[in-house]
N, C-alpha and C positions, 0 to 999 in steps of 0.2 A: 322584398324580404327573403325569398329565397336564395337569390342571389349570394346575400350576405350569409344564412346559415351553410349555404355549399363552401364558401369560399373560408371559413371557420373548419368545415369539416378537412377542407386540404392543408390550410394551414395545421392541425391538430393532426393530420396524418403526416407531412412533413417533418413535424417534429418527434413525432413517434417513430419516424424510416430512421433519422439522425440521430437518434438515443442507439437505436438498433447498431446502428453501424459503426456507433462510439464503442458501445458493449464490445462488439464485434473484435474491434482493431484491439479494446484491453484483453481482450480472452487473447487473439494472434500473441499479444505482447509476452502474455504469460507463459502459452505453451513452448515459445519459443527461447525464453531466458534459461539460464543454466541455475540461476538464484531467483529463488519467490519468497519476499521476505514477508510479510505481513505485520506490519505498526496497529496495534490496539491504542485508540484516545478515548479523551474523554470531553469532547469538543474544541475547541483554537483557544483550552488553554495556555499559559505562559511555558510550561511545563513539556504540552503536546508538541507544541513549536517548537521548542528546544531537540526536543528529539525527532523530529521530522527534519530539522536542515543538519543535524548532526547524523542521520542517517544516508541522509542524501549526498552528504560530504564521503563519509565511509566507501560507499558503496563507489562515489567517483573515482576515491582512491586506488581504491581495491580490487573493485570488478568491472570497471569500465563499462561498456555497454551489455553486459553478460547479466543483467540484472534486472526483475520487474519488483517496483513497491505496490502494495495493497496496504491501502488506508481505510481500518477501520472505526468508525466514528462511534462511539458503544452509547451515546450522547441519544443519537436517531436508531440506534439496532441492538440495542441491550441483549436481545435473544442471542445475537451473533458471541454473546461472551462464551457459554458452554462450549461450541464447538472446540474452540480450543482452550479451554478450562483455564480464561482470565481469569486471576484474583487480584490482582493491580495495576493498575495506570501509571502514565502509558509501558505497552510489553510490545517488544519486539518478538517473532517467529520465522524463526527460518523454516518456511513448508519444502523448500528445493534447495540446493540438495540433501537427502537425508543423512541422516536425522531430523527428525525435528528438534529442534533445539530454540528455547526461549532467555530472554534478558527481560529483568522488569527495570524500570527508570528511565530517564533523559537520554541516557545514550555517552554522556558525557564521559564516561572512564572510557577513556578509547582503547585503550589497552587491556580493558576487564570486554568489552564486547568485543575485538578480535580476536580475542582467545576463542572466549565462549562461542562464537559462530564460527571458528576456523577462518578466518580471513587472512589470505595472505598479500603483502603488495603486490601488485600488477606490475607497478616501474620501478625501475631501480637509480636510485637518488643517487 
């Protein structure tokens, strides 16, 4: 029986060093991007998707690897909405560079969100 409760207790500390070191690498990721943008959802709605691969597209365009997303699920962390004074789903946030500057919707006007976050293309077509 022991045996078994030790060998629970490594596995459960294992997986607690690998959350750590997950954390770890997304913090490196962030301090290190020139753009922090932060997506507010409101779980894997139809809506959230849309604007999560329509960000992920922008961002390839535009900033290439200069860029970290933070996804946040308001679904599991409701409290998280204040800090950045969500009133709608999904909002995009640019926390880097400043300004802070926010978009609420899909993402879809590609042209109403590079304006508003200053995006310019990286390659020239």
């Amino acid at each position: 029986m022991k045996a078994k409760t030790g060998g629970k207790r490594r596995e459960s500390a294992a997986r607690g060093k690998a959350k750590a070191t997950a954390a770890k690498r997304e913090k490196g990721k962030l301090l290190s991007a020139q753009w922090v943008l932060r997506l507010y959802v409101a779980g894997q709605t139809p809506k959230s998707l849309t604007a999560f691969a329509n960000l992920k597209r922008l961002c390839e365009e535009h900033l290439e690897d200069r860029y970290a997303i933070e996804v946040v699920d308001l679904s599991k962390q409701p409290q998280l909405a204040q800090h950045d004074q969500i009133v709608a789903l999904p909002t995009l946030v640019r926390k880097l560079p400043k300004p802070i500057k926010r978009v609420i919707g899909d993402l879809s006007n590609i042209e109403r969100v590079t304006a508003c976050m200053d995006l310019k293309p990286s390659r020239v077509s």
